[in-house]
Every structure is written in C-alpha cells, then in structure tokens.
C-alpha positions as CSV (number, residue, x, y, z in Angstrom):
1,X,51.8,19.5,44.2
2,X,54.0,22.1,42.0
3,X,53.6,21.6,38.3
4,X,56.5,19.1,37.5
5,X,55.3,17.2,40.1
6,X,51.7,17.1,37.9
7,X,53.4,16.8,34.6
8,X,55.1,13.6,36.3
9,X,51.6,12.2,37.0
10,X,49.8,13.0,33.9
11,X,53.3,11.3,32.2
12,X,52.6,8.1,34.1
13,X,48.6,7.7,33.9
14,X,49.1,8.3,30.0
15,X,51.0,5.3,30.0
16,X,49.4,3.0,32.8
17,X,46.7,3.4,30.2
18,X,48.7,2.6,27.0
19,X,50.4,-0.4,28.9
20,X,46.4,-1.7,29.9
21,X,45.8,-1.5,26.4
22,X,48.7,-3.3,25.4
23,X,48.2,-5.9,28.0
24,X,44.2,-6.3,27.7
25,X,43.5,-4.7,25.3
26,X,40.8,-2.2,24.3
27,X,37.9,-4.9,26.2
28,X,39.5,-3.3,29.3
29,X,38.7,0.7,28.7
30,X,36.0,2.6,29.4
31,X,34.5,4.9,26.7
32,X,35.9,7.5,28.9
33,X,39.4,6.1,29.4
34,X,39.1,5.4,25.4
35,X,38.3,8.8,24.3
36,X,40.5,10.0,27.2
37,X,43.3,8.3,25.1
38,X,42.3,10.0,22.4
39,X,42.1,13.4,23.3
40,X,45.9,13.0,24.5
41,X,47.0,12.5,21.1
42,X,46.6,16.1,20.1
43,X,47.5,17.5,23.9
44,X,49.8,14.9,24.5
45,X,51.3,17.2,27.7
46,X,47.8,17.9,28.7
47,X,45.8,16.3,31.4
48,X,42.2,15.0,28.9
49,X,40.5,12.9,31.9
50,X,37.8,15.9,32.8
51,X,37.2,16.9,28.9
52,X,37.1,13.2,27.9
53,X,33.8,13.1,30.4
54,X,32.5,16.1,29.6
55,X,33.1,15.2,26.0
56,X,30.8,11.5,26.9
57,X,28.4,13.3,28.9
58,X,27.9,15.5,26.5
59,X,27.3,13.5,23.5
60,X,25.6,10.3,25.1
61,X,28.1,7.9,24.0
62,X,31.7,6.8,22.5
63,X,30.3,7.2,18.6
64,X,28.4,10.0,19.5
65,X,31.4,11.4,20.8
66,X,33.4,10.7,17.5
67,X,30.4,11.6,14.9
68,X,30.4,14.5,16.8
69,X,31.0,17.7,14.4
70,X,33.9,19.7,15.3
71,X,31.2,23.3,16.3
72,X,29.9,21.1,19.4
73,X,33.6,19.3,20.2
74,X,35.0,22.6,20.6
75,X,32.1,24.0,22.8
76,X,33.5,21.5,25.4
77,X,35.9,23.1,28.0
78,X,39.4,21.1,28.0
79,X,39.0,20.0,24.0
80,X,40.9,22.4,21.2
81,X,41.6,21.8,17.4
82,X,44.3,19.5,18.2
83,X,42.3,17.4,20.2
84,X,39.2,17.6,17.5
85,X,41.7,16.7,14.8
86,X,42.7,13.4,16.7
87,X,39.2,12.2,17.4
88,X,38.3,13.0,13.2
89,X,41.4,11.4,12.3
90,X,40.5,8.1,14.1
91,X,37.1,8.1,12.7
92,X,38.5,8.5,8.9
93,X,40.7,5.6,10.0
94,X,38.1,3.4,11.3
95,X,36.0,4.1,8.3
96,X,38.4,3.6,5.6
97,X,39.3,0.2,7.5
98,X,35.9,-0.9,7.4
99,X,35.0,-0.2,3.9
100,X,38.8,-2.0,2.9
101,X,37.9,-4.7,5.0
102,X,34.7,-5.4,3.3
103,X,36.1,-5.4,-0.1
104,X,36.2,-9.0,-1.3
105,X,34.1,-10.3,1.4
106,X,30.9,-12.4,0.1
107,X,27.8,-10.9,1.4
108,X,26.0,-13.6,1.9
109,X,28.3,-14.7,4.7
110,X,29.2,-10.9,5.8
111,X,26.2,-8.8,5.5
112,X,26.9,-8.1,9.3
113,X,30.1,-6.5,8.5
114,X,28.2,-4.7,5.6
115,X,26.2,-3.1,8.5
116,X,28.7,-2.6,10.8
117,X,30.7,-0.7,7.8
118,X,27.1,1.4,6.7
119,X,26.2,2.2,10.5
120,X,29.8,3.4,11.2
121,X,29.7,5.3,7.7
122,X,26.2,7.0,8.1
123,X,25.2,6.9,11.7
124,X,25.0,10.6,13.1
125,X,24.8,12.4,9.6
126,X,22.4,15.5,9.8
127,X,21.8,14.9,6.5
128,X,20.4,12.0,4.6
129,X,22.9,10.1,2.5
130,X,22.9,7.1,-0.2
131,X,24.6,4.6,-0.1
132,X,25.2,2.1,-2.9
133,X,27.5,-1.5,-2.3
134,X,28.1,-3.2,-5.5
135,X,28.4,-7.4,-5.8
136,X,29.9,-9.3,-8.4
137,X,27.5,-12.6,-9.5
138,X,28.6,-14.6,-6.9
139,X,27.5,-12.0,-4.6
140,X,31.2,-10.7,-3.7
141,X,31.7,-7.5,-2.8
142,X,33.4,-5.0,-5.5
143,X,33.3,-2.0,-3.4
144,X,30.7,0.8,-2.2
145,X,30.1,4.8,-2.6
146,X,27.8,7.8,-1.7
147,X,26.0,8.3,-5.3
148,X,23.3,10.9,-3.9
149,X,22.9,13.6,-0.6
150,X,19.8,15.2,0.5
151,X,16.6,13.9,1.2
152,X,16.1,10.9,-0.1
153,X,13.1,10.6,-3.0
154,X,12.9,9.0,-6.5
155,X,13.5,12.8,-7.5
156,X,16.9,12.9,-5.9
157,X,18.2,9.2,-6.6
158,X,18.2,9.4,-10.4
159,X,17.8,5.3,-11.1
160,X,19.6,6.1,-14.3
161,X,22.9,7.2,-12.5
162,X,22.4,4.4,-10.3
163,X,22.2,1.5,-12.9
164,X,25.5,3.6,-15.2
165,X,27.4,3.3,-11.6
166,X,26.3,-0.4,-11.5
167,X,27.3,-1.0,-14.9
168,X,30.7,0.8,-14.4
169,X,31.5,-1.4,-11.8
170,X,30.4,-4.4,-13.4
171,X,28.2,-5.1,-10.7
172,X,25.4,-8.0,-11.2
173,X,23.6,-7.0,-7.5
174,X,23.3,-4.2,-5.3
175,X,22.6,-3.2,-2.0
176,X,21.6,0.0,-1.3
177,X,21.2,1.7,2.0
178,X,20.4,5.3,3.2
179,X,19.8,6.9,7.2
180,X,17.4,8.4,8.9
181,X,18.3,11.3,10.7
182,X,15.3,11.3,12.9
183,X,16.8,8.0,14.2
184,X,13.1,6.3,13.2
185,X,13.8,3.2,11.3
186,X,10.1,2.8,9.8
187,X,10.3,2.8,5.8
188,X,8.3,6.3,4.3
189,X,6.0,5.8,1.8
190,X,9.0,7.3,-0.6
191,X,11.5,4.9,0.8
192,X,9.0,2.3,-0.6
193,X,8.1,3.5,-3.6
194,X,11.8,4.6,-4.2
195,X,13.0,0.8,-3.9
196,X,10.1,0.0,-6.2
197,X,11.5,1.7,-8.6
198,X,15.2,1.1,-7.9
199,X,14.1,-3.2,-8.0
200,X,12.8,-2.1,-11.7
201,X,15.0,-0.3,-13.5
202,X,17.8,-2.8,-11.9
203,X,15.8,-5.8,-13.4
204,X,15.5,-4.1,-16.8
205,X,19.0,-4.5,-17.0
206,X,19.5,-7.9,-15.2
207,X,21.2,-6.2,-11.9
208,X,19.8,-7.7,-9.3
209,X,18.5,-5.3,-6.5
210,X,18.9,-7.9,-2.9
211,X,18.3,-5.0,0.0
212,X,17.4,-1.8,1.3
213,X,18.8,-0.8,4.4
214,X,17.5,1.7,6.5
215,X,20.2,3.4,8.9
216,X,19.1,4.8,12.2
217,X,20.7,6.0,15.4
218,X,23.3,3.7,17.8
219,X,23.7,0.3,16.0
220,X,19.8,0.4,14.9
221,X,19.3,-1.3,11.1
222,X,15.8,-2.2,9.0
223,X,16.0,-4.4,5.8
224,X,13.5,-4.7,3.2
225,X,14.6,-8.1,2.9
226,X,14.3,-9.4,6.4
227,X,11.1,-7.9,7.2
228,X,9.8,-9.5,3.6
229,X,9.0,-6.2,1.8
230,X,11.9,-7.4,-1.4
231,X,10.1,-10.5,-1.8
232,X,6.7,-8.1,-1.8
233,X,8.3,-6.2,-4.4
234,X,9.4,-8.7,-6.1
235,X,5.9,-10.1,-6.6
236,X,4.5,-6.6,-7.5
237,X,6.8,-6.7,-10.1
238,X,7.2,-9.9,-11.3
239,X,4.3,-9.7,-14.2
240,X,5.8,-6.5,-15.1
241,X,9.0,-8.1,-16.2
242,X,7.5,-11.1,-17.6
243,X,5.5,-9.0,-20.1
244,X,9.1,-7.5,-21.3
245,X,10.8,-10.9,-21.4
C-alpha cells in the first residue's frame, strides 16, 4: 500500500467513526475509538488508533486518559502538543458544561449532578483542592469555586474567607467538597474536625453548612451526610449555638 493509498484509508476510518457517532451515538464507542477520535483532532492527517491504546493502556481508563497532565501524554509514542491540546481542550469543555449545567439546578433533586460535576472537576488532581457550591434558601444552586489549594486543614481553609465568599454570594447553604489524592475515601481526623468547624462558624451566621464531600479516584464519593456524621455534628454542636441564641 503506497502512502496515498494509506491517506485514503485513514480518510475513510476517521469518518466511519464520525458517521457511527452521528448514527449511534457515543453508547457505540469504545474508550479507545473515543479517545482515538480525539487524538485526530489535533493530527487530523495522522493515523491515532495505536497512540489512542497506548494512550488507554497507559493511563487505565478514558478519564484517566483526559486528567492525564500533558509530561506523561507526551511520553506516549504517536501523541504530540497538538494532540495533548485536543484532549485538554475537551476536558475544559466538559467541565465548564458541567459546572453551567448545574447552575440553577435545586440540589435536593440534583445532588447527583453536583457529584458528577465535583468528580469530573477534582478527580485525578495531585494536589488537594477545595471546593465550595453555594445554595440560595430554597436550596438552588448559585454557583461554585476553588476557595483553597494544598492540603486540606483548618489552617489552610480559613472559615473566615469561607463565610465572606458565602456572604458575597448571598448564599444561605453550602456544600463543600475536597479530594483525596491517595484515592482513600475515609474522612481524617482533620477532615472531621475541619467540618466541625466549618458547621460553626457557618451557623454563627445562619448559613447552613448541608455536606462534605470527599472526592476519591474513578467515580468514588463519601458524604458526611449520608453516612450520618452532619447530623453527629449537628448534635455536638447544637448546645453550643443554643447558648448564643
């Protein structure tokens, strides 16, 4: 096969695979076929089906593929900045959709789209991130930022900055979130005493604190609330803020 004859089949494959997607949509692709599809937006005359499995074997999965940073992308034979800039560019797309998409929303009704959004945001971070998600009083959602980076600790998540955040967004609740890096979803001893704190401060100044989520690898989640520790707190707490009221 000369090399126009290869051009010719790379050509068509790329778009077999656009027309399956159009037809079935993305239910139909493999993570290889999807990041294969990818990859050919930067190297659109390039043949991505060996580097899109090297790229999956390498990383253990689609999300681990795009969360990957762009010192281990380029380490894999077939992938180049073009390729790299594709597979960052969807995932700022994806993210910025998700956090839009949640805007508005009641959380009540769509905390799982509040976890979809906060694992997508914060899943494969090497470093430990905090994330706040402010709600209006009847729980809607105004909108959600990184206030702190770095380990995690009531020394590094002033409450103060929280609450002046809170009250900048005119936010009545809060749910805040921050990832493990480790991948171990068990709450430290800090991330307890941190919520503590963070449920305190937030009640001195009638912001309701609902949830602590803990982020760890894949679609892995742990919430203070579901596994009862809020309503512990709450109880620790509760004479506390009787005696100020």
């Amino acid at each position: 096969m000369d090399k126009k004859q290869w051009q010719q089949k790379g050509v068509g494959h790329r778009q077999r695979l656009r027309d399956k997607f159009l037809e079935q949509g993305i239910a139909a692709f493999s993570d290889a076929e999807i990041i294969e599809l990818l990859l050919t937006f930067g190297t659109p005359r390039s043949d991505c089906k060996v580097a899109a499995r090297t790229a999956l074997k390498a990383c253990g999965s689609l999300p681990a593929v795009l969360d990957a940073p762009a010192a281990v992308l380029n380490g894999i034979k077939g992938i180049g900045p073009k390729n790299i800039f594709a597979l960052q560019f969807i995932q700022g797309v994806a993210r910025r959709y998700l956090h839009q998409r949640v805007i508005g929303r009641t959380y009540i009704h769509s905390s799982r789209e509040v976890s979809d959004y906060l694992i997508h945001l914060m899943r494969g971070l090497e470093h430990e991130v905090f994330t706040v998600v402010y709600l209006d009083a009847a729980h809607a959602i105004l909108d959600s930022e990184i206030l702190s980076e770095g380990t995690i600790t009531v020394n590094t998540v002033y409450p103060r900055e929280l609450v002046k955040a809170a009250l900048a967004k005119n936010a009545s609740g809060l749910i805040i979130a921050h990832n493990h890096p480790s991948g171990s979803l068990e709450p430290s001893s800090q991330d307890r005493k941190l919520t503590r704190t963070l449920y305190l401060v937030c009640s001195f100044m009638q912001i309701q604190l609902h949830d602590h989520l803990i982020i760890g690898e894949g679609e892995t989640t742990y919430s203070f609330a579901d596994h009862g520790l809020m309503t512990e707190i709450r109880n620790d707490c509760k004479s506390l803020l009787d005696q100020t009221t």
